[in-house]
C-alpha angles and dihedrals in degrees: 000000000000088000096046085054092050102044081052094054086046108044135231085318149107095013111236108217115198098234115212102238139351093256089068096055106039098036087037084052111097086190083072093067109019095052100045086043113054084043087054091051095043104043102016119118090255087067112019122071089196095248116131110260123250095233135012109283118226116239097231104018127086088026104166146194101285096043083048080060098055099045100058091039089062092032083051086054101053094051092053089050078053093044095041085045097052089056095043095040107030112200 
């Protein structure tokens, strides 16, 4: 009932899609990693000093080694939750 109200408030799209349980959307959600991670390895006491930066820093752009790290250690996470789940849940 709650997703046919809200399809009507939005519109023909985007098209709302009732997902089956919370783990597929948040372990199947790359901003859950991408997003947390790149802000670690940016401002994160391994790679800030705390000083205020000269210009404004792009959010993408100038990622480096040790951001790369982060980002497939959680991605590497993720995938072993998934892996652990499928045993535990088949199907």
């Amino acid at each position: 009932k709650a997703l046919s109200k809200l399809q009507g408030l939005l519109g023909v799209f985007p098209d709302i899609v009732e997902s089956p349980n919370n783990l597929s959307i948040s372990l199947r959600n790359p901003g859950m990693v991408v997003h947390p991670g790149v802000m670690y390895g940016r401002w994160g006491p391994e790679s800030w000093d705390g000083k205020p930066k000269a210009e404004k820093p792009l959010f993408y752009q100038g990622v480096d080694d040790f951001t790369e790290k982060v980002l497939v250690g959680m991605t590497d996470e993720v995938q072993s939750i998934c892996r652990k789940m499928e045993k535990l849940v088949p199907g």
